[in-house]
Backbone as CSV, one residue per row, in Angstrom:
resi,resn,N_x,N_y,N_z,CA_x,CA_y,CA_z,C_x,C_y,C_z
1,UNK,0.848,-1.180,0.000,0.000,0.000,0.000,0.884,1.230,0.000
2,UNK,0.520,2.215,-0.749,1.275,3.607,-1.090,2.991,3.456,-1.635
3,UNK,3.029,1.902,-1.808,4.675,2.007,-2.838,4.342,2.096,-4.324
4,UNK,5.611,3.036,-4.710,5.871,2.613,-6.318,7.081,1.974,-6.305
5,UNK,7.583,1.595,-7.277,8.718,1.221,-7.778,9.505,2.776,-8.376
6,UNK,10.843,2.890,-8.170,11.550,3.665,-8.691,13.033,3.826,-8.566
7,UNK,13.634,2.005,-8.398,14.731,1.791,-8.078,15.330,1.255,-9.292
8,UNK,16.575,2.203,-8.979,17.856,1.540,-10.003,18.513,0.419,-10.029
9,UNK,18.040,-0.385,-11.107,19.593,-1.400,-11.261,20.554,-1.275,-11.054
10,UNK,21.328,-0.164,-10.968,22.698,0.169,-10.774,22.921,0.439,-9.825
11,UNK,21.819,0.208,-8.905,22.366,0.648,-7.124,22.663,-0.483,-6.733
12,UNK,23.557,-1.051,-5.875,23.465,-2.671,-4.528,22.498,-2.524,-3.262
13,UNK,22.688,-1.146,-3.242,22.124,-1.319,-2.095,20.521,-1.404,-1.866
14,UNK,20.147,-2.758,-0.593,19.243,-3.124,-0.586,18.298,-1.824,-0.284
15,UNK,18.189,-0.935,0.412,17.050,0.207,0.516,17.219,1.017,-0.732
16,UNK,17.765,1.480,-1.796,16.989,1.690,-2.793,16.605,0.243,-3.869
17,UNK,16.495,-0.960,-3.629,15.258,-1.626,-4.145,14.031,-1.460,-3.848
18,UNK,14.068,-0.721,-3.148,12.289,-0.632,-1.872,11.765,0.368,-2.739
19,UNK,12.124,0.977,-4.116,11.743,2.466,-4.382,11.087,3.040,-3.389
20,UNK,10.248,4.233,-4.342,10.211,5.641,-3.340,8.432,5.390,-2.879
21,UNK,8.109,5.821,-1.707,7.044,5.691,-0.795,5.706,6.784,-0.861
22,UNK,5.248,6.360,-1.132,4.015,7.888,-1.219,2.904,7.536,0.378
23,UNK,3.223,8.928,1.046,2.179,7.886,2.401,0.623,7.950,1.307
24,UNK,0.235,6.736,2.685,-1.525,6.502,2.115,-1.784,5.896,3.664
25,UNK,-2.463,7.561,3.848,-3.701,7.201,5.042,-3.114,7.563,5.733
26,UNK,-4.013,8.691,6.880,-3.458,9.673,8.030,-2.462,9.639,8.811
27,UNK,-2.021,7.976,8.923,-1.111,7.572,10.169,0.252,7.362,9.658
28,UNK,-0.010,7.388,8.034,1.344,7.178,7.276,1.513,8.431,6.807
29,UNK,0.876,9.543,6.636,1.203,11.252,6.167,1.944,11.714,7.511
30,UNK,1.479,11.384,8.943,1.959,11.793,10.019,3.213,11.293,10.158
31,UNK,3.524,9.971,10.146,4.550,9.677,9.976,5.881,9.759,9.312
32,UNK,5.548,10.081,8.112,6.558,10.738,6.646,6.677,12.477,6.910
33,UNK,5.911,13.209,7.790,5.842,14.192,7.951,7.216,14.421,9.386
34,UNK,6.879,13.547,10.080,7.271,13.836,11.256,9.225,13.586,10.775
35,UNK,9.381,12.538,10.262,10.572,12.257,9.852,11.172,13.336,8.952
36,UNK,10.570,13.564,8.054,11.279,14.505,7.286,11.566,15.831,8.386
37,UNK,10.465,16.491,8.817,10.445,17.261,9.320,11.488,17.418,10.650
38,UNK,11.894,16.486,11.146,13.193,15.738,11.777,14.565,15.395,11.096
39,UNK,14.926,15.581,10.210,15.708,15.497,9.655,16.400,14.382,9.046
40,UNK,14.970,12.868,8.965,15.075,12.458,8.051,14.831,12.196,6.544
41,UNK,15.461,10.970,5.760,15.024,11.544,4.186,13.631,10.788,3.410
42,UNK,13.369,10.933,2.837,12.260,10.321,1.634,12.850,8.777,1.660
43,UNK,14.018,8.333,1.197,14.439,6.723,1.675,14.184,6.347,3.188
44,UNK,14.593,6.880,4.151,13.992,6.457,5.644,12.767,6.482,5.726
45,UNK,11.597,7.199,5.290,10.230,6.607,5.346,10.188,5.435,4.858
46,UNK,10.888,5.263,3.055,10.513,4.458,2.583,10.603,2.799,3.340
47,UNK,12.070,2.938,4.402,12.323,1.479,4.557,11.198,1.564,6.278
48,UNK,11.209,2.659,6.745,10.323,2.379,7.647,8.650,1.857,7.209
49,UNK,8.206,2.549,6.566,7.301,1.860,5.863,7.007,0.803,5.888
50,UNK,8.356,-0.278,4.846,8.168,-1.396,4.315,8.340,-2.262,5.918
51,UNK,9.012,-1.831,6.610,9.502,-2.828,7.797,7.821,-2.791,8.778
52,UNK,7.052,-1.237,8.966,5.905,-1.232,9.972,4.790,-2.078,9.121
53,UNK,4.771,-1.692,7.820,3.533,-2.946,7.461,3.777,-4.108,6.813
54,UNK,5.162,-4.544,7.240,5.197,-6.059,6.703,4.916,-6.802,8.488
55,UNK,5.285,-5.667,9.829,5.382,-5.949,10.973,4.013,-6.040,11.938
56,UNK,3.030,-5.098,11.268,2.082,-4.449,11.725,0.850,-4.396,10.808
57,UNK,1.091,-3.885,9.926,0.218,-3.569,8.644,-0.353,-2.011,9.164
58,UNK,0.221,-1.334,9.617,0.201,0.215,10.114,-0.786,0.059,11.274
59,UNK,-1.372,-1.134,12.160,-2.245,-0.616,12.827,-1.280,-0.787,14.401
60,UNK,-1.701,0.148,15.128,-0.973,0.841,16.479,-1.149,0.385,17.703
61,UNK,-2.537,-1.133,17.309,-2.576,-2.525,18.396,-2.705,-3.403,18.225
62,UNK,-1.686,-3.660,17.106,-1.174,-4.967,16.532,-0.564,-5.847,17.313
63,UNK,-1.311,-7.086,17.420,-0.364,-8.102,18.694,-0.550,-9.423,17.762
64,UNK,0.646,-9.939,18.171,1.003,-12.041,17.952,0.775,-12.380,18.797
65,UNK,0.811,-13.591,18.600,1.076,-14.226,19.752,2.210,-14.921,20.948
66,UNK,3.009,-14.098,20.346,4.285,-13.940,20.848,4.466,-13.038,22.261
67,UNK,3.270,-11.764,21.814,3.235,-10.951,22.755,3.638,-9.193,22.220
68,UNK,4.104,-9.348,21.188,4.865,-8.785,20.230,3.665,-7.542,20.196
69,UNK,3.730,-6.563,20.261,2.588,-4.926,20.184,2.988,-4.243,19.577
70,UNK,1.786,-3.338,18.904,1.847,-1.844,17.929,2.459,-1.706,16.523
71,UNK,2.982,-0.791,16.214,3.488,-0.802,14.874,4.887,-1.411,14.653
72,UNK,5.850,-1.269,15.588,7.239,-2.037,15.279,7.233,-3.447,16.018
73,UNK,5.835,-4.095,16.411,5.809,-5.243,17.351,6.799,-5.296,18.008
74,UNK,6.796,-4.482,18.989,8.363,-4.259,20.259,7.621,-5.451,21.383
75,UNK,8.811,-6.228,21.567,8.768,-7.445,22.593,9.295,-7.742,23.489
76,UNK,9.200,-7.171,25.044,7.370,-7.440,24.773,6.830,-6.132,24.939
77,UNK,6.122,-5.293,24.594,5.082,-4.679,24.152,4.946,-3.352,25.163
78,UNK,4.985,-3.960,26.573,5.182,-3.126,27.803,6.635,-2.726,27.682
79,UNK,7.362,-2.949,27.248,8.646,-1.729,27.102,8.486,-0.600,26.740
80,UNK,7.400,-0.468,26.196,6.937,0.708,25.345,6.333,2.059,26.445
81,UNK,5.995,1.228,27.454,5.533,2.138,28.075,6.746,3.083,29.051
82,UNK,7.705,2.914,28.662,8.663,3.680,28.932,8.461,5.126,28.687
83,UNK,8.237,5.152,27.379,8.031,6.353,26.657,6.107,7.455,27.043
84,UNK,5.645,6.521,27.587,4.563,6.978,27.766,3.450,5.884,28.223
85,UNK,2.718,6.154,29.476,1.595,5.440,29.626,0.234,4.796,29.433
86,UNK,-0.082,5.796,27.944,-0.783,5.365,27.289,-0.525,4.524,25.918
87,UNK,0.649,3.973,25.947,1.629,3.179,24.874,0.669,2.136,24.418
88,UNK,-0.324,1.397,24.738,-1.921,0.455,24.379,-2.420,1.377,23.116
89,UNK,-2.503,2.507,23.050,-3.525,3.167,22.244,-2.692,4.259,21.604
């Protein structure tokens, strides 16, 4: 969802095979926003992207059964709440 293709043969390196990322859907504009706007590039969305919805599929209470939570399935899940107490939602 929201990839194109726009990678060179002539690159090795594995993150430009991922071509370039167009967000799709509020939680992925916020996200590509926040990074750039941070001082990362158009390729760092792109591989974050590919890694949160092959991990998650972008949703923010995503669980296995592993125990595994949210968008980067951090394990276990309550580590998260380090950063904040409402880390569930």
């Amino acid at each position: 969802v929201g990839t194109g293709s726009t990678s060179s043969s002539s690159s090795s390196s594995p993150a430009s095979n991922l071509g370039t990322t167009v967000p799709a859907g509020e939680m992925q504009s916020w996200a590509h926003d926040y990074l750039i706007s941070n001082g990362y590039t158009e390729a760092d969305f792109t591989a974050a992207n590919f890694i949160i919805s092959h991990e998650s599929g972008w949703s923010p209470t995503a669980m296995n059964p592993s125990g595994a939570y949210g968008l980067p399935q951090a394990l276990p899940g309550s580590k998260m709440a380090s950063v904040g107490a409402d880390w569930q939602t």
